[in-house]
Each structure stands twice: as C-alpha cells, then as structure tokens.
Backbone as CSV, one residue per row, in Angstrom:
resi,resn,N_x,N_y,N_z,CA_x,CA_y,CA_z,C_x,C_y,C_z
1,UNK,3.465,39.828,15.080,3.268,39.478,13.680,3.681,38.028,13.432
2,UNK,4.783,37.729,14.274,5.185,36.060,14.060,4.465,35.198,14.236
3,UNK,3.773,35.397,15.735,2.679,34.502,16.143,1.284,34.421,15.188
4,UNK,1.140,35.965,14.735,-0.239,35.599,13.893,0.010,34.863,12.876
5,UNK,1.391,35.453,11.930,1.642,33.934,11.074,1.923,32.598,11.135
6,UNK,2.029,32.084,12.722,2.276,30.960,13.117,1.073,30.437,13.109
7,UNK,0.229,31.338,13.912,-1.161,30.452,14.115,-2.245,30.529,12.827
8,UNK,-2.242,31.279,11.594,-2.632,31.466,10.684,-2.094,29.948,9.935
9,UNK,-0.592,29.965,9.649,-0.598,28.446,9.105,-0.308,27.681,10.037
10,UNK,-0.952,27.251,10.897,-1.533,26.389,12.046,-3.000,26.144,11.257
11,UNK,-3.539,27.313,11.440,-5.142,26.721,11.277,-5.609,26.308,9.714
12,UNK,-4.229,26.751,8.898,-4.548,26.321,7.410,-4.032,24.530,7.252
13,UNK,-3.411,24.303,8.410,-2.774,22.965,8.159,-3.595,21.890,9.237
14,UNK,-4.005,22.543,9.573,-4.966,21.689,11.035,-6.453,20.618,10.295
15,UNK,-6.670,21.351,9.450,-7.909,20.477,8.611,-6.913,19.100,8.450
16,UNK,-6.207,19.362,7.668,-5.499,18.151,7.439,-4.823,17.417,8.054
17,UNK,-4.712,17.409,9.515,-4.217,16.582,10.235,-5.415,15.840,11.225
18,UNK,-6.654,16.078,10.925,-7.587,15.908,11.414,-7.748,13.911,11.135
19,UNK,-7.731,13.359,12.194,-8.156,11.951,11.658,-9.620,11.692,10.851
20,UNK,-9.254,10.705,9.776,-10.627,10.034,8.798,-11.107,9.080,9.844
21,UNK,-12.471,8.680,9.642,-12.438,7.115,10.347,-11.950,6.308,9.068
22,UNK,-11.723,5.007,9.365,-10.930,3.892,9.087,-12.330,3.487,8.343
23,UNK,-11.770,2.995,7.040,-12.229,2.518,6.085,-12.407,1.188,6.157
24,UNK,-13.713,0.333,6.125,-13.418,-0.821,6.338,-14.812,-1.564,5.317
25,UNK,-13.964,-2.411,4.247,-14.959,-3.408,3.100,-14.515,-4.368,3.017
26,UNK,-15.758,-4.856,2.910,-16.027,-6.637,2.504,-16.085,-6.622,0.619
27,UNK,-15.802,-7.417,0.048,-16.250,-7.680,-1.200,-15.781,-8.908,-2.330
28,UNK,-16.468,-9.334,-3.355,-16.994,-10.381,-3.471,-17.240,-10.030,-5.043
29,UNK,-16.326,-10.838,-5.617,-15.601,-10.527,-7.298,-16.093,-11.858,-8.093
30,UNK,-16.511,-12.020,-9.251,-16.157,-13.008,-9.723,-14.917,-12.267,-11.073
31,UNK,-14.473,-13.726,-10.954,-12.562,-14.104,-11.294,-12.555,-14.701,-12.404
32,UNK,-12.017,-14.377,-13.686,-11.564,-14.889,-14.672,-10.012,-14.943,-15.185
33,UNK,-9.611,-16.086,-15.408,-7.882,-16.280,-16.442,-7.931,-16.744,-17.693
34,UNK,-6.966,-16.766,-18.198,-6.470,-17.203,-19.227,-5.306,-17.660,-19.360
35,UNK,-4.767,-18.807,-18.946,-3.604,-19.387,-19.714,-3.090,-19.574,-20.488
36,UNK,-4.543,-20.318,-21.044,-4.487,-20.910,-22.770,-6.076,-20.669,-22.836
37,UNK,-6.647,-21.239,-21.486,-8.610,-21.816,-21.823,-8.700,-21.183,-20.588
38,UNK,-10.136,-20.018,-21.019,-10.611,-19.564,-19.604,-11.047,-20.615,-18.391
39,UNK,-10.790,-19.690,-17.311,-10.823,-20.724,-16.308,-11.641,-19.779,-15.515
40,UNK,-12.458,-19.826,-14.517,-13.114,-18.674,-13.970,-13.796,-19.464,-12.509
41,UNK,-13.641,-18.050,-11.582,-14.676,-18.754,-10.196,-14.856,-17.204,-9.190
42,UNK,-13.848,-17.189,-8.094,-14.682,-16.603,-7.297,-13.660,-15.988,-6.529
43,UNK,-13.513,-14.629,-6.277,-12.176,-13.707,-4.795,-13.429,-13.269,-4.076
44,UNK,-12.969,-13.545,-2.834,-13.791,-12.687,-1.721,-12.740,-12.035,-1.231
45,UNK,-13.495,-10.963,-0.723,-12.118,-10.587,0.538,-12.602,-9.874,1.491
46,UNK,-11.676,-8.718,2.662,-11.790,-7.493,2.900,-10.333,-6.714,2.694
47,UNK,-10.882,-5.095,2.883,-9.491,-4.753,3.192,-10.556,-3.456,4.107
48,UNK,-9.040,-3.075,4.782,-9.146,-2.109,6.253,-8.284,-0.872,5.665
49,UNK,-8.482,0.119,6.000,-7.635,1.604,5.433,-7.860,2.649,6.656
50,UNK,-7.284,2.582,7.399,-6.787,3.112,8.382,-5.954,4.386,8.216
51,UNK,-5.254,4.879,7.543,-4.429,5.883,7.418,-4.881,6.768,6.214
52,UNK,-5.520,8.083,6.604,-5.704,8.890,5.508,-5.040,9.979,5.204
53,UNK,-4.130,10.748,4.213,-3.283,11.782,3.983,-4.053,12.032,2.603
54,UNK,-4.311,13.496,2.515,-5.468,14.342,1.711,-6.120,13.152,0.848
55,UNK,-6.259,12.573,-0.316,-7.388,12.363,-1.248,-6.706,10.494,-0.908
56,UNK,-5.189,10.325,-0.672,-4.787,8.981,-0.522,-5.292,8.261,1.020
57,UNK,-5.352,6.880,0.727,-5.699,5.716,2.227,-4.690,5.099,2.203
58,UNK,-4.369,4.266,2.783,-3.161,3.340,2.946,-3.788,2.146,4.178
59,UNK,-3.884,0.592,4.052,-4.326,-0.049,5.170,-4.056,-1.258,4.318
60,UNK,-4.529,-2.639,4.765,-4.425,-3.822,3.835,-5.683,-4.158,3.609
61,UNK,-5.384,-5.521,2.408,-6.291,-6.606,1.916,-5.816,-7.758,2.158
62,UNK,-6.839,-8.314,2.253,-7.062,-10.079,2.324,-7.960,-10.659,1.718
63,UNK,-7.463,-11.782,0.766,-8.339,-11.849,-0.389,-7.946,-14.105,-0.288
64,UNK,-9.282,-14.759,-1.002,-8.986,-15.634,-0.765,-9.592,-15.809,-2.279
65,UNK,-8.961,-16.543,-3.046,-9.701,-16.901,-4.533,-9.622,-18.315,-4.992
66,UNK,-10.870,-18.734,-5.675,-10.417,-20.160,-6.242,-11.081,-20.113,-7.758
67,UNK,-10.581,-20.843,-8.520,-10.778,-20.671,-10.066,-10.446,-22.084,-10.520
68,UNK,-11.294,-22.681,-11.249,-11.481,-24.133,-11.747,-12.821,-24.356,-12.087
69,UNK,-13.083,-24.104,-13.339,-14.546,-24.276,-13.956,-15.045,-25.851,-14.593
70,UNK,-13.893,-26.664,-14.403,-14.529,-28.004,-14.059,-14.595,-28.276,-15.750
71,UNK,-14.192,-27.800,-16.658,-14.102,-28.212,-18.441,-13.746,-29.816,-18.093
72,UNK,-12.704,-30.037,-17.560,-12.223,-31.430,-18.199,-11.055,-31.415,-16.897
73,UNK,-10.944,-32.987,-16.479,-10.045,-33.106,-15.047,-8.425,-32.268,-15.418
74,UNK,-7.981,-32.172,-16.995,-7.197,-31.392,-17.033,-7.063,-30.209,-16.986
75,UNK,-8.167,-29.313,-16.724,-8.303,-27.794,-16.597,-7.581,-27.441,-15.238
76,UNK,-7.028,-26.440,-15.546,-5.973,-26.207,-14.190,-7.128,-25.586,-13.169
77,UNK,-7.055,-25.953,-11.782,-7.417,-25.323,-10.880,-6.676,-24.575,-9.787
78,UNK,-6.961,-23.197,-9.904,-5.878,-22.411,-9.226,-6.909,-21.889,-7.585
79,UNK,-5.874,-22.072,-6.416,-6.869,-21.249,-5.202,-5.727,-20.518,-4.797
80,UNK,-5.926,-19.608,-3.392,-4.992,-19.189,-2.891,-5.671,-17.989,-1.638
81,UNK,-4.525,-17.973,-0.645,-4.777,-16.679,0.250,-4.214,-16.090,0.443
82,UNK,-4.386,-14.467,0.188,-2.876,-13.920,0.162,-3.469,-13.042,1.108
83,UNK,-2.411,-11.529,1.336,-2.548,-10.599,2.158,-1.756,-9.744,1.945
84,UNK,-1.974,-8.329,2.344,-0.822,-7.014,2.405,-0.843,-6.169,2.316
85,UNK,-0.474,-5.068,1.903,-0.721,-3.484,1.821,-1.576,-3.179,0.281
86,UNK,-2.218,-2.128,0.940,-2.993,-1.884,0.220,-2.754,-0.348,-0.274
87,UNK,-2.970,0.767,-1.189,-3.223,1.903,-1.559,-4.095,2.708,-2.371
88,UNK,-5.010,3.245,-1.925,-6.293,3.972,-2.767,-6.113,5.436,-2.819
89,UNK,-6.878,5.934,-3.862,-6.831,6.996,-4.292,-8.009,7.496,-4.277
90,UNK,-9.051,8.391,-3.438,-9.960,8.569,-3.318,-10.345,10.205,-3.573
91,UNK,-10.806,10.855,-5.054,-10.525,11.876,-5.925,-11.925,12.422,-5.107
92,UNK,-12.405,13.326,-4.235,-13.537,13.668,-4.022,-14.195,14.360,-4.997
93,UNK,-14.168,14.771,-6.451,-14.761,15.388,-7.432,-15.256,14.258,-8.219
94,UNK,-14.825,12.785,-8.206,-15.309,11.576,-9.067,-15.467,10.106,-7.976
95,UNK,-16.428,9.793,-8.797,-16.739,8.290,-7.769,-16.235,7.116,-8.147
96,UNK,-14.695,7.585,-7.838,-14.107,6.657,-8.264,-12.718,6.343,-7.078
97,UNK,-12.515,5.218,-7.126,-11.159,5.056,-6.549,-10.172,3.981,-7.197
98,UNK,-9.508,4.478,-7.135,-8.212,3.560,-8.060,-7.613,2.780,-7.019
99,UNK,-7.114,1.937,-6.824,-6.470,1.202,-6.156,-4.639,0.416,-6.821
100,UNK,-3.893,0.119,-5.556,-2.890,-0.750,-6.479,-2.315,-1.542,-4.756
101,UNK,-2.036,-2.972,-4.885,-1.978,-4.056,-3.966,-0.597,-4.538,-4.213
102,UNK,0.343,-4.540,-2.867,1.060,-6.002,-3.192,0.678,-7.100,-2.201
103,UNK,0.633,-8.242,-2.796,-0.074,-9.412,-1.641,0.821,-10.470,-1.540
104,UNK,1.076,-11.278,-1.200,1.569,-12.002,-0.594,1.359,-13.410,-0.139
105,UNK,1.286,-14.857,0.367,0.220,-15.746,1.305,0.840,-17.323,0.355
106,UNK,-0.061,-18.166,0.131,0.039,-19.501,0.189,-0.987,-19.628,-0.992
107,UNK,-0.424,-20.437,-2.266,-1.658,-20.852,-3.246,-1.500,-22.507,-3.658
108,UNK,-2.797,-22.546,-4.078,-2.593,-24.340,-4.685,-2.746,-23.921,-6.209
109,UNK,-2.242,-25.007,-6.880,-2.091,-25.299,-8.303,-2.619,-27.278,-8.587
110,UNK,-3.479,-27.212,-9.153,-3.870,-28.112,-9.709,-4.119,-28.484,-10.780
111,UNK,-3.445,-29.110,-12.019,-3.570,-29.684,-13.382,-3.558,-31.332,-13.215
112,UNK,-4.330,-31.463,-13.951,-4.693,-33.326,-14.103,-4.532,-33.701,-12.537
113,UNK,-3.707,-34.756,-12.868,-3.118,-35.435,-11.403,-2.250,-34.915,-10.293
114,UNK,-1.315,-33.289,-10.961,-0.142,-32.865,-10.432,-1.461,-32.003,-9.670
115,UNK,-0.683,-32.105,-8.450,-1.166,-31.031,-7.167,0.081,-29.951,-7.074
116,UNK,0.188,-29.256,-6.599,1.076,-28.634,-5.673,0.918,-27.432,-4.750
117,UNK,1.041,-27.255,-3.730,1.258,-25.727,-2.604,2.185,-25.169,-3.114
118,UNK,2.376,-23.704,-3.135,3.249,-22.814,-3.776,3.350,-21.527,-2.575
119,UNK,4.235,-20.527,-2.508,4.220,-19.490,-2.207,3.752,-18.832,-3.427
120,UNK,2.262,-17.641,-3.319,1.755,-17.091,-4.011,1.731,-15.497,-3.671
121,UNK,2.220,-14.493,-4.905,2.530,-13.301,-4.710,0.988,-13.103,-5.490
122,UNK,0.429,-11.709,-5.680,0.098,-10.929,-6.508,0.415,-9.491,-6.521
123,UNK,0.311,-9.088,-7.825,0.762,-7.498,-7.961,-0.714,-7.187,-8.420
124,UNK,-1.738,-6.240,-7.961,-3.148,-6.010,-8.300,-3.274,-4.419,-8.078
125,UNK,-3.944,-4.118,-9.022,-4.366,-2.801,-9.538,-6.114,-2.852,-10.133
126,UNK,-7.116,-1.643,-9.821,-8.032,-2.113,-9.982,-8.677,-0.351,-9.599
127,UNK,-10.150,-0.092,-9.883,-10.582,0.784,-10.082,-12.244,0.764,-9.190
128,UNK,-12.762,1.162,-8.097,-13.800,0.668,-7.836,-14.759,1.940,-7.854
129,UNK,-15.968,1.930,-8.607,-16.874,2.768,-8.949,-18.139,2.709,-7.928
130,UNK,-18.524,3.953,-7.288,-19.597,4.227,-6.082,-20.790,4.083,-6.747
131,UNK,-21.455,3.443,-6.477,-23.215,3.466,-6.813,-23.854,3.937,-5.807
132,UNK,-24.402,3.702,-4.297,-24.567,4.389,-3.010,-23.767,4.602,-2.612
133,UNK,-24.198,4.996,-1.391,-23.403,5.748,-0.203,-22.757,4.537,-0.150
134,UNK,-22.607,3.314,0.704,-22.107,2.485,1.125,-21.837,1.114,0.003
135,UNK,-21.834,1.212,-1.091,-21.796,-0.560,-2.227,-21.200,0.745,-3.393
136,UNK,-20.114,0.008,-3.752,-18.820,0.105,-4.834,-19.359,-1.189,-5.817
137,UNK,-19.131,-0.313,-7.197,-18.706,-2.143,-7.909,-17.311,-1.973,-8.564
138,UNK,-16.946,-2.978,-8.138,-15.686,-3.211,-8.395,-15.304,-3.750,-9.872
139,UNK,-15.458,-2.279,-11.053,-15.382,-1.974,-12.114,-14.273,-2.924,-12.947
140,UNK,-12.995,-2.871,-12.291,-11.909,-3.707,-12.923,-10.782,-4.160,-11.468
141,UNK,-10.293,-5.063,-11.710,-9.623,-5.622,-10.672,-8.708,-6.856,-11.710
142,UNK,-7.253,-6.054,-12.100,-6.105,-7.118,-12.874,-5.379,-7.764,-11.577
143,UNK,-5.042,-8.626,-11.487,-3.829,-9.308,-10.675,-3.212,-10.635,-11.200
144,UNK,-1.871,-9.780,-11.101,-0.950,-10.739,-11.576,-0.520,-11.619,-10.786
145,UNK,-0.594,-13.130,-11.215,-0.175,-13.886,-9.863,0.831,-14.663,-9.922
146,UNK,1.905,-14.864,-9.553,3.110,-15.908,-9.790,3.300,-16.857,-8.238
147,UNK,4.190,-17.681,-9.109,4.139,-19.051,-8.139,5.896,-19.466,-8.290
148,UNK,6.598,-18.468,-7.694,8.170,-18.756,-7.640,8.348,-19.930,-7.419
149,UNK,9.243,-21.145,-8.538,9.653,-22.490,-8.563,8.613,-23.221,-8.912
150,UNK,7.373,-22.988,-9.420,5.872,-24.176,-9.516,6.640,-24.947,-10.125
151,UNK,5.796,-26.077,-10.353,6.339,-26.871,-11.372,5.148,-28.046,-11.359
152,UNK,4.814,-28.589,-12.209,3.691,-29.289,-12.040,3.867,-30.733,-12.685
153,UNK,5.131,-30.603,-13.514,5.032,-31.773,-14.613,4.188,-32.275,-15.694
154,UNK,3.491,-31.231,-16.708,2.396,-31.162,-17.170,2.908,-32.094,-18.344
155,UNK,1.409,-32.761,-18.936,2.005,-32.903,-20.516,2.124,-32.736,-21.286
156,UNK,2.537,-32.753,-22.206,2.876,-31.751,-23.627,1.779,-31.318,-24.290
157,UNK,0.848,-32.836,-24.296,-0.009,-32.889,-25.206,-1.209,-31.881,-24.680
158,UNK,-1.816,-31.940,-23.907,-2.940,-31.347,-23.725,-2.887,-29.180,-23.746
159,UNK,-3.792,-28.523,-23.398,-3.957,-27.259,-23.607,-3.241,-26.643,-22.823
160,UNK,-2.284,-26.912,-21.620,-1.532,-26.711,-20.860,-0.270,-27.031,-20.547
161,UNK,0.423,-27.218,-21.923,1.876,-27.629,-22.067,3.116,-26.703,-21.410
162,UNK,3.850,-27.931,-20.979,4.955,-27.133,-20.272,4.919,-26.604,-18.989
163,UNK,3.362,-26.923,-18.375,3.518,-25.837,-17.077,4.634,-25.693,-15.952
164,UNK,5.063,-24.539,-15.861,6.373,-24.581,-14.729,6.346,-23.582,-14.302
165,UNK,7.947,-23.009,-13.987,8.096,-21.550,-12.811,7.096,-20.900,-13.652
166,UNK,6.794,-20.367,-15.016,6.480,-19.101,-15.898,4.598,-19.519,-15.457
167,UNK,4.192,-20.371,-14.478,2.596,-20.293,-14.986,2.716,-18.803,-13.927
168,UNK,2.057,-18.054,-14.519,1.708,-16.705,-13.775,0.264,-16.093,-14.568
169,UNK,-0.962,-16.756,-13.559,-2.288,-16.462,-14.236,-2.571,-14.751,-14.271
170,UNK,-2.804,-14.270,-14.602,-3.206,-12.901,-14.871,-5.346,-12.885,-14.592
171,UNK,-5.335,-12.650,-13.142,-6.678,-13.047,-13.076,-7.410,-11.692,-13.496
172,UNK,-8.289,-11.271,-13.854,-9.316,-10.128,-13.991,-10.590,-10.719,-12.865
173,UNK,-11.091,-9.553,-12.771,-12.070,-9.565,-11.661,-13.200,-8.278,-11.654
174,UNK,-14.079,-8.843,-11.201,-15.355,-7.436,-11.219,-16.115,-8.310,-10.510
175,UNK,-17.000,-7.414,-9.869,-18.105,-7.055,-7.958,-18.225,-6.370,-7.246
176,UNK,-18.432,-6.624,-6.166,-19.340,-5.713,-5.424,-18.759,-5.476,-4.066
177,UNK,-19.000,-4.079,-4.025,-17.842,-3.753,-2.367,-18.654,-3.093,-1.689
178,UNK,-19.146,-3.796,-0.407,-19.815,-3.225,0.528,-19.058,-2.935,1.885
179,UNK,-19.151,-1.450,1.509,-18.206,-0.327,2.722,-19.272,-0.520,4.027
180,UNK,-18.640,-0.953,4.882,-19.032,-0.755,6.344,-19.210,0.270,6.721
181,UNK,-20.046,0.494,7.818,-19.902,2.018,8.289,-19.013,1.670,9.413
C-alpha cells in the first residue's frame, strides 16, 4: 500500500518536473519620458527564460535604449545598456504575460553641453499580449530608471532645471516581441 502511494504521488508530481524548452525573444519598443517635455526614441532587446516552475519563467533581459527627439540642443538625451533577471507570469487560460525586471549596466545623460556616463539601474514591469503563435505586442512596458550621483550642472533657466542625483526618467514603452522557436 506504501509503494502504491509512493508511486501514485510520483506520477501526480512528475508532469511538473518535466523540462519547458527555454524561452527565447527578440523585441523592439518604441520609448517615451517625461521629465518636464516628452522625449521619445527607441529599446531593443532580448531576453532568454530558461527555468520554468508551473505557470512562472525565470531567465534574463538585455535591453539597449536611446531617447532624444532632437526639440532643441537643450532637450535631454538619455541612452543606456542594461541587463538582469528577469520574471514572467505565463497564465495558460489568458494571452497574456505579465512581467517584472531588475536591470542593471551603464547609461549616458546628455543636456545642452553637460555629457555624462552614469551607472544605470532600472526597475521594469510590463504586460505582453499574444497575437500569433510566435509575435507578442508588448502592450505596456513602465521602467523606472535612476542614475545614482548624476549630476549634470543644468541651468535654471531652461525646461530642465536643477538636473541632478533625482533625474530618474520613468520611460513607458510598447512593441513587438518576436518569440523564437
């Protein structure tokens, strides 16, 4: 009787230890902020998801973005490349997956004349909706981005006063995610 209940929840737990293949997308956002004056351009990326436990993935992203719509030489231009863990939520009753990122990597900051390289974090959360089998659009995509110590020396006067540690663009994003097979 032990053994049949051993191997009974054996075979109820065995589905689920069964490996997924590895999840692997390219995709390709356009990017909007707000500081003060929209600023807008372009994230590409991929991310890889390798580890599946029931409806959750777990793997990273790598994302490279630049944003500077060219208004006036004082419009800030923000780029950057980050990287890091990634987590999705993949509900098989809806075509949907939720996502939430911490990233990590190297960004530039550009206002008027001030340049600077920064260490660039983001905290990103985002929702990507299935249209085929294989192409997501990437419904909403927030990321918060900070630049520990920036400092740019901005001037008072123009639409970008004060810029320092606190510039932390809040980019939004929506596109298109084409799942590899």
């Amino acid at each position: 009787m032990r053994l049949a209940s051993l191997l009974l929840a054996l075979s109820a737990v065995a589905p689920l230890s069964l490996s997924a293949p590895a999840q692997t997308a390219v995709y390709l956002d356009f990017t909007a902020t707000n500081p003060d004056n929209w600023i807008y351009g372009g994230t590409a990326g991929f991310y890889h998801d390798p580890w599946h436990l029931f409806s959750a993935e777990a793997g990273v992203d790598a994302r490279v973005s630049y944003l500077g719509n060219g208004q006036s030489p004082d419009t800030p231009r923000v780029s950057g490349v980050t990287a890091g863990p990634r987590l999705a939520f993949h509900p098989h009753v809806l075509p949907i997956t939720p996502y939430a990122e911490v990233l990590a990597g190297g960004g530039h900051v550009r206002i008027g004349n001030a340049n600077t390289g920064r260490f660039e974090y983001q905290i990103v959360g985002g929702i990507d909706l299935k249209i085929i089998s294989r192409l997501d659009w990437r419904f909403f995509d927030y990321a918060y981005t900070g630049y520990p110590g920036l400092n740019v020396g901005y001037r008072r006067y123009y639409a970008y006063p004060d810029v320092n540690s606190s510039f932390s663009p809040k980019m939004l994003s929506t596109g298109l995610v084409l799942r590899l097979p």
